[in-house]
N, CA, C and O atoms as a Tinker XYZ file with bonds, in Angstrom:
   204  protein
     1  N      0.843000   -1.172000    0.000000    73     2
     2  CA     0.000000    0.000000    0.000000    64     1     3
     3  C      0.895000    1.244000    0.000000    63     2     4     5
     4  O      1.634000    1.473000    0.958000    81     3
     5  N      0.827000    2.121000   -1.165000    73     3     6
     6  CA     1.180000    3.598000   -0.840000    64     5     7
     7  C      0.637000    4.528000   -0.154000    63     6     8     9
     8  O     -0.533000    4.886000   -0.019000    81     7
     9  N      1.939000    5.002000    0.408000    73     7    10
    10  CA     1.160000    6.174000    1.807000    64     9    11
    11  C      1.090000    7.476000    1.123000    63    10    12    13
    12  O      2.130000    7.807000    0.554000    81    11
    13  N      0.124000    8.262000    1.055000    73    11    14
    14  CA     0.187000    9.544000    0.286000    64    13    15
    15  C     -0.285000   10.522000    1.733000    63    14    16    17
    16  O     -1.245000   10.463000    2.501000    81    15
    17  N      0.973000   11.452000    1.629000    73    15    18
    18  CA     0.796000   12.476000    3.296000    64    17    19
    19  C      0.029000   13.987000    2.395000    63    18    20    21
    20  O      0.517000   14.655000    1.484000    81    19
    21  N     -1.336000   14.132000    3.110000    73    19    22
    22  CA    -2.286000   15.392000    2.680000    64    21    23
    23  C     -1.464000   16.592000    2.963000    63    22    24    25
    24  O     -1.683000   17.631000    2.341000    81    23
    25  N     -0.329000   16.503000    4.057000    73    23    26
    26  CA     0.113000   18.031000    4.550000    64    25    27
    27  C      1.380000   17.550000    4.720000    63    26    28    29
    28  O      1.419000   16.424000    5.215000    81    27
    29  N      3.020000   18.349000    4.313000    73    27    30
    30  CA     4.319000   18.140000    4.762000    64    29    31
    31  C      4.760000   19.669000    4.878000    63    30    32    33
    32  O      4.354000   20.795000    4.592000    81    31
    33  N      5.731000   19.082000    5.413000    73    31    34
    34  CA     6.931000   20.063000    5.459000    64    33    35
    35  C      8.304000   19.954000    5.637000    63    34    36    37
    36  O      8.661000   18.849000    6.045000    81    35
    37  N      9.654000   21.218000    5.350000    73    35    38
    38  CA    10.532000   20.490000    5.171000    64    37    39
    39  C     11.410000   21.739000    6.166000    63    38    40    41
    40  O     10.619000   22.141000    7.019000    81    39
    41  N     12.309000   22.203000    6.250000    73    39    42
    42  CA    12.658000   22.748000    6.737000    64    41    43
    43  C     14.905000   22.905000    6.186000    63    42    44    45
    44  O     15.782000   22.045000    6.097000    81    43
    45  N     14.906000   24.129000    6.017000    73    43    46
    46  CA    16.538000   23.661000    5.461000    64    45    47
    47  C     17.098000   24.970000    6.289000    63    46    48    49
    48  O     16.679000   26.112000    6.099000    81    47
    49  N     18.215000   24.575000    7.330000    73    47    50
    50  CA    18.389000   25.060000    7.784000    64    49    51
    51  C     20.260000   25.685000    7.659000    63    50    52    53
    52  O     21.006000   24.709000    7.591000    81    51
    53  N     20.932000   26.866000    7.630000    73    51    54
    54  CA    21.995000   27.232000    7.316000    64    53    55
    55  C     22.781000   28.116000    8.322000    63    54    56    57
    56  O     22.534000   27.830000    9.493000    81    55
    57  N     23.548000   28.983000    8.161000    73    55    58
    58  CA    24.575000   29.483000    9.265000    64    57    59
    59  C     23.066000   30.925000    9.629000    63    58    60    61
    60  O     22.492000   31.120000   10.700000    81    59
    61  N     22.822000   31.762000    8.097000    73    59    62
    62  CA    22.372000   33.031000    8.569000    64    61    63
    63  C     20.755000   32.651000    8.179000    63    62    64    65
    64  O     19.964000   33.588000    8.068000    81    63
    65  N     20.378000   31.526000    8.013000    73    63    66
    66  CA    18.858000   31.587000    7.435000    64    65    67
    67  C     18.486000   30.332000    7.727000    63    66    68    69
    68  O     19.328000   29.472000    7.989000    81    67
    69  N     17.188000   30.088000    7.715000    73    67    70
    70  CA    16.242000   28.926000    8.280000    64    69    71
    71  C     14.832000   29.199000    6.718000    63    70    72    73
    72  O     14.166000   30.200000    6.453000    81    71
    73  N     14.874000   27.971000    6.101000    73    71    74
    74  CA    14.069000   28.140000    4.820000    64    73    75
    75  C     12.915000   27.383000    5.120000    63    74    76    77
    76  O     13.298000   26.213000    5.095000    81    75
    77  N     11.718000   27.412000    5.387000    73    75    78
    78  CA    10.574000   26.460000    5.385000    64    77    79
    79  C      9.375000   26.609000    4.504000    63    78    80    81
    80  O      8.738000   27.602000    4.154000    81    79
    81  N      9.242000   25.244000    4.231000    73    79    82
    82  CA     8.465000   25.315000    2.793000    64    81    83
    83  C      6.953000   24.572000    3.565000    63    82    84    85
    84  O      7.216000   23.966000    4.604000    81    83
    85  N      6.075000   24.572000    3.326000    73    83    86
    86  CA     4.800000   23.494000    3.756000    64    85    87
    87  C      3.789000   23.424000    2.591000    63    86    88    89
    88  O      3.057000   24.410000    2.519000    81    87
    89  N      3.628000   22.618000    1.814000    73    87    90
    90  CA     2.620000   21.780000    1.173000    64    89    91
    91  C      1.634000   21.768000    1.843000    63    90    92    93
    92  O      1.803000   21.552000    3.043000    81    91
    93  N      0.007000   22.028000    1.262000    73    91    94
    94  CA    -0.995000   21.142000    1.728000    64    93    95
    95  C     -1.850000   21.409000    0.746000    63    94    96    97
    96  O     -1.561000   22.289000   -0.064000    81    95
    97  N     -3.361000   20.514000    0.620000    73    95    98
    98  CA    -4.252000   20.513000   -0.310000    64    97    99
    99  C     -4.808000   22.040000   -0.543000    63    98   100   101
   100  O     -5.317000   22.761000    0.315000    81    99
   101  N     -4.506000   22.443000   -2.365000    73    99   102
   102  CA    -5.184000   23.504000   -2.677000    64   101   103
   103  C     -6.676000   24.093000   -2.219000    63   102   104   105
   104  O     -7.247000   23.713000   -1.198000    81   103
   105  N     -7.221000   25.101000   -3.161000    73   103   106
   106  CA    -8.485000   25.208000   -2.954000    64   105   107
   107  C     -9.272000   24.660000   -4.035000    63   106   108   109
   108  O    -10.456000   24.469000   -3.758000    81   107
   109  N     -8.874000   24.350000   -5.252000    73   107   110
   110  CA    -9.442000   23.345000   -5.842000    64   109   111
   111  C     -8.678000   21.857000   -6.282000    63   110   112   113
   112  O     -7.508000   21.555000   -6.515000    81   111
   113  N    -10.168000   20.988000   -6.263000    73   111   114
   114  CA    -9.830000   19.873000   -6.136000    64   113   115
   115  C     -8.654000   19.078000   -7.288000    63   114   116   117
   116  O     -8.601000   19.031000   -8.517000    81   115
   117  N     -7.874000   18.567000   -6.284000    73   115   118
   118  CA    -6.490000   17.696000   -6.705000    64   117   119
   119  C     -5.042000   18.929000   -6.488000    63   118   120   121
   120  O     -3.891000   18.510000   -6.370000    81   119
   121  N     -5.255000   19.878000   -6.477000    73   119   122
   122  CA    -4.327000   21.618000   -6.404000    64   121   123
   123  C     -3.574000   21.146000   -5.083000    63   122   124   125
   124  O     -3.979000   20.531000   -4.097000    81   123
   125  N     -2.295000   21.675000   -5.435000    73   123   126
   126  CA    -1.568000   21.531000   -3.623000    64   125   127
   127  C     -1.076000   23.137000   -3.943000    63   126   128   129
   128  O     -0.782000   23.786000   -4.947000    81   127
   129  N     -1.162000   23.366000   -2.556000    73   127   130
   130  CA    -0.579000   25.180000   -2.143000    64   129   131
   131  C      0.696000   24.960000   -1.665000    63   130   132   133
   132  O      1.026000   23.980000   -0.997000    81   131
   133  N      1.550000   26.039000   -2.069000    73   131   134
   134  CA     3.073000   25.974000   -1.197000    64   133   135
   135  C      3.160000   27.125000   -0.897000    63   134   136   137
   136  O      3.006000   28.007000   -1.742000    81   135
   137  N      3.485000   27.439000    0.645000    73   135   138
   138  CA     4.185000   28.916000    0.955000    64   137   139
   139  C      5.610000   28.399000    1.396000    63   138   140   141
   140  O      5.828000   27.241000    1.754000    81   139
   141  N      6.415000   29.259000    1.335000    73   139   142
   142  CA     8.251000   29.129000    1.863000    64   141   143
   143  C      8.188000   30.286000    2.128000    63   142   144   145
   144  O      7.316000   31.105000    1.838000    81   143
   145  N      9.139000   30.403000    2.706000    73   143   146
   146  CA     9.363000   31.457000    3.956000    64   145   147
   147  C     10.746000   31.686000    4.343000    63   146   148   149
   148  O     11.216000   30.669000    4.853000    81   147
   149  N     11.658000   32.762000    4.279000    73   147   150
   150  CA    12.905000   32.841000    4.772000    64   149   151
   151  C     13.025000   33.350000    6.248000    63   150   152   153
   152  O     12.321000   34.286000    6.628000    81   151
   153  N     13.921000   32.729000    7.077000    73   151   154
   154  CA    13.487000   33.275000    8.642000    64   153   155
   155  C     15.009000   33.891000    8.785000    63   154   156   157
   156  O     15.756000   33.469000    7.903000    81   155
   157  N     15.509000   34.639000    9.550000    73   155   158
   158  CA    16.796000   34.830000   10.183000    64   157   159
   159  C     17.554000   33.944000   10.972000    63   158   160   161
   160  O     16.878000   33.007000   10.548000    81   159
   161  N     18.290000   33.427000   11.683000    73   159   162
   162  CA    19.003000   32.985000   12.671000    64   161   163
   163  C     18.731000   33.481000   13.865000    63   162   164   165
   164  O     19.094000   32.778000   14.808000    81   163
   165  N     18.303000   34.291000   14.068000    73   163   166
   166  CA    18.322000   35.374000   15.411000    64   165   167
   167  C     17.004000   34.641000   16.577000    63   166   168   169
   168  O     15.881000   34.393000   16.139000    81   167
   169  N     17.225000   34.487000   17.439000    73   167   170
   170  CA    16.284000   34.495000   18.381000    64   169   171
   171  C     14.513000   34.270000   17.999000    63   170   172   173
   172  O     13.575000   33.483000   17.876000    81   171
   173  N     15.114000   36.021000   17.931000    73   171   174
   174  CA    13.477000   36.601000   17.342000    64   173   175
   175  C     12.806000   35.988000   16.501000    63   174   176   177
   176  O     11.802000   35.316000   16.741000    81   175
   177  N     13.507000   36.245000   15.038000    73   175   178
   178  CA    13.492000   35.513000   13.751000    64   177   179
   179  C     12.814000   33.708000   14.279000    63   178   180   181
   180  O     11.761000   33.091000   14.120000    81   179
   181  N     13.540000   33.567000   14.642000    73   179   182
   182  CA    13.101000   31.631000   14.901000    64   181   183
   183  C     12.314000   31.661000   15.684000    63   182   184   185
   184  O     12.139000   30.452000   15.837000    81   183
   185  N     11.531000   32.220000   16.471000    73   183   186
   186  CA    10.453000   32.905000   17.387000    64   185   187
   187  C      9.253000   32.817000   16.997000    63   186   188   189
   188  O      8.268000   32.339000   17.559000    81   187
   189  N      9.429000   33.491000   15.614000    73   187   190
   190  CA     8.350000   33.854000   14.573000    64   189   191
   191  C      7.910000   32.567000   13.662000    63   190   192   193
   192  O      6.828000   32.358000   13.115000    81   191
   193  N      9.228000   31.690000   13.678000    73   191   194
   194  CA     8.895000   30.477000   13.055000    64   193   195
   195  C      8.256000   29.417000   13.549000    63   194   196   197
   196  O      7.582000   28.663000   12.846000    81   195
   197  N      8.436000   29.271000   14.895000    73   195   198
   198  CA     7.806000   28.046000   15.820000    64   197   199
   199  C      6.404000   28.639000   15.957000    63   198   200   201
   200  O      5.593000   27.816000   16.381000    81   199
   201  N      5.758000   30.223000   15.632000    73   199   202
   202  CA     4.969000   30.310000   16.275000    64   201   203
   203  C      4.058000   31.253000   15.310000    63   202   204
   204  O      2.950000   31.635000   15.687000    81   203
């Protein structure tokens, strides 16, 4: 049986930046949406990402 996941994410992380991407089902049917996002290193920055 193939497992097909409705929602992921990936996360790539570097010295000055944190990149996160998340997949999930579009608004029309079979469509997938992607937002990515560049975060800082800083505290703050990764602050904003967990939350």
């Amino acid at each position: 049986m193939q497992v097909i996941f409705e929602r992921c994410a990936g996360l790539d992380v570097h010295r000055d930046t944190a990149v996160a991407t998340v997949r999930s089902p579009g608004q029309h049917r079979g469509s997938r949406a992607t937002e990515t996002r560049t975060f800082k290193t800083t505290v703050r920055a990764l602050a904003d990402l967990g939350g």
